[in-house]
C-alpha positions in Angstrom: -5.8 6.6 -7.3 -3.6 3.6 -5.7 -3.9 0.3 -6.4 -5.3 -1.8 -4.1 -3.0 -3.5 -2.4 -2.1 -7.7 -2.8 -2.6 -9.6 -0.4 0.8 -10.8 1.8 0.6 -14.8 0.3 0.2 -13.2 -3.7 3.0 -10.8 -2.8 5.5 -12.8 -1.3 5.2 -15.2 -4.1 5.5 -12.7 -7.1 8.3 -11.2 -5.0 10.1 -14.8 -4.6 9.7 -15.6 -8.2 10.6 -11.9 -9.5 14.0 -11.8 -7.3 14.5 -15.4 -7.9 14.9 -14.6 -11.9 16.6 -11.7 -11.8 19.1 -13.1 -9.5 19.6 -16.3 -12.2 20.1 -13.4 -14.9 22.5 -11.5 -12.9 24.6 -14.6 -12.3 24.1 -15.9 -15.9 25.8 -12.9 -17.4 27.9 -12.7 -15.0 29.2 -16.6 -15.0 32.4 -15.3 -17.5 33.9 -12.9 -14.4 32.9 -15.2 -11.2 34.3 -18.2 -13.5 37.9 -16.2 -13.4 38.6 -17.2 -9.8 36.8 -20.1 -9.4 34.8 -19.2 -6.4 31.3 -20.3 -5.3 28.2 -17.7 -5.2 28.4 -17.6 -1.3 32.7 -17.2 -1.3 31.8 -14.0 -4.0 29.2 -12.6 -1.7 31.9 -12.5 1.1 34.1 -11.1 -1.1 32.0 -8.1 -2.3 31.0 -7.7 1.2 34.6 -6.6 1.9 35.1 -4.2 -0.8 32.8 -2.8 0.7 33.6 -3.0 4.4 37.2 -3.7 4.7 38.6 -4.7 7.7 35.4 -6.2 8.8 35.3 -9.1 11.4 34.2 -12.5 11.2 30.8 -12.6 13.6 30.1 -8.8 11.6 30.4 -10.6 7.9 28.1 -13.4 9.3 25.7 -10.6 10.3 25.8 -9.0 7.3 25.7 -12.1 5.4 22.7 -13.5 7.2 24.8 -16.8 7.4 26.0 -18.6 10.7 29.9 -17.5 12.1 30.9 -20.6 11.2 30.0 -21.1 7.5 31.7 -17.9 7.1 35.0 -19.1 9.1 34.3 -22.3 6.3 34.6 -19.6 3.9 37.6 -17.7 5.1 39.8 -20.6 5.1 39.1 -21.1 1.6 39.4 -17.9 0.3 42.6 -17.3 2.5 44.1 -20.6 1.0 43.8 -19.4 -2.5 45.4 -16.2 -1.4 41.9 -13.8 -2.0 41.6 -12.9 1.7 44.2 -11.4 4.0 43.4 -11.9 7.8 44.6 -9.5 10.3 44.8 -9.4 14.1 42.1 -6.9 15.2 43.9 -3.9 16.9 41.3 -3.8 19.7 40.8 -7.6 20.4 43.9 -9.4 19.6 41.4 -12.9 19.5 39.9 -11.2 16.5 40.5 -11.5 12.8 39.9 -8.4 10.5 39.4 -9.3 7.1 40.9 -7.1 4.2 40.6 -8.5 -0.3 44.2 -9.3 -1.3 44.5 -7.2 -4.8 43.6 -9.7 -7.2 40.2 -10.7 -5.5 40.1 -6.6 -4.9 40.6 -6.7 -9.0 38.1 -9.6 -9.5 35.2 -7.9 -7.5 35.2 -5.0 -9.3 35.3 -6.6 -12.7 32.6 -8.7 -11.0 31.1 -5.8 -10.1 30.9 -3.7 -13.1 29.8 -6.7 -14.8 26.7 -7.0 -12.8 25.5 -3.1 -12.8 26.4 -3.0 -16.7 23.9 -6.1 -16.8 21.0 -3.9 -14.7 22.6 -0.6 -16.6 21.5 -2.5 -19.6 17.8 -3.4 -18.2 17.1 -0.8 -17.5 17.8 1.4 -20.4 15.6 -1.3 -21.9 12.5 -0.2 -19.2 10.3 3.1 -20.0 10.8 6.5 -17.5 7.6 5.5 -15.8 8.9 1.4 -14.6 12.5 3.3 -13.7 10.7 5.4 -11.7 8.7 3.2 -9.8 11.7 0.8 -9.8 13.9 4.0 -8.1 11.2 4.3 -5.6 10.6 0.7 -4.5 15.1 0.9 -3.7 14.2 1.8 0.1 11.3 -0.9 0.3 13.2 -3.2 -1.1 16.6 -2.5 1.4 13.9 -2.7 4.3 12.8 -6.4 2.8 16.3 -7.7 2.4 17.4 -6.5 5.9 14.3 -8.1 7.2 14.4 -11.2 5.3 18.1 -11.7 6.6 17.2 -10.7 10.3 18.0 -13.5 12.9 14.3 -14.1 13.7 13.5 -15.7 10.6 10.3 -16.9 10.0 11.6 -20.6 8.9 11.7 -20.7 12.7 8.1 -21.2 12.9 8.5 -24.5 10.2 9.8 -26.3 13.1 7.0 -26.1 15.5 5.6 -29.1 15.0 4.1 -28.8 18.2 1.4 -26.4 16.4 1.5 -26.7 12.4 -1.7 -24.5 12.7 0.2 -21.9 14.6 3.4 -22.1 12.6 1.6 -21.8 8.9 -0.4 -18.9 10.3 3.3 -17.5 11.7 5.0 -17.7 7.9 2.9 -14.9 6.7 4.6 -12.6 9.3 2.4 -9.1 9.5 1.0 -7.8 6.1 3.7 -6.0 4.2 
């Protein structure tokens, strides 16, 4: 038999608190490879978005990022200064910029990398079959949340109706997940 399920509010707070700590552990055992560079948590997300994605552009990155075009361009600049990013002319629109990893930040995010599934690796070895299991099966949920948390109608939007705080509280808790 299921159990019943939480309601949104509980949810959404044992969610923020649960991803919230394991994303302070990953970047705790991680600080030793990140420090190698010197680059800020948002720089190495940019980064190990284009290992993944090379050649990606700069309004694509801020979509994927879930960050504005011009905190990314903020990024770029810094990153191409200290010789980590290599910008491009896009092939099919000359105005464009296609962004490729120089090798050493191409080196860095894999140790990076490594380090951080060696971390879970280790996690979850410590975790019995039935919690990997269910952690296995909540990997499409949770996609589905991230991609919605990061989605341009965010629901921070509704904070600044101040025009109808009744309205905009009752517009946080979005529909029941």
């Amino acid at each position: 038999m299921a159990a019943p399920l939480r309601d949104a509010p509980s949810l959404a707070a044992e969610l923020a608190k649960v991803l919230s700590r394991v994303g302070r552990g990953l970047r705790y055992h991680t600080r030793a490879a990140r420090e190698t560079l010197d680059v800020t948590q948002s720089e190495g997300e940019l980064l190990r978005l284009l290992e993944h994605k090379p050649g990606l552009r700069v309004q694509d990155a801020a979509l994927e990022l879930g960050i504005a075009s011009n905190s990314v361009s903020t990024l770029i600049k810094q990153l191409a200064r200290a010789g980590l990013i290599e910008r491009t002319a896009d092939p099919l629109d000359g105005r464009a910029a296609c962004l490729r990893l120089t090798p050493l930040a191409l080196d860095w995010v894999r140790q990076v990398g490594n380090a951080r599934e060696q971390v879970i690796e280790r996690a979850l070895a410590s975790l019995d079959e039935s919690d990997r299991a269910l952690l296995e099966a909540a990997v499409p949920a949770m996609k589905r949340l991230a991609r919605a948390i990061s989605a341009k109608s965010a629901p921070a939007d509704a904070i600044s109706d101040k025009s109808r705080p009744a309205e905009a509280i009752s517009n946080l808790s979005g529909p029941a997940l």
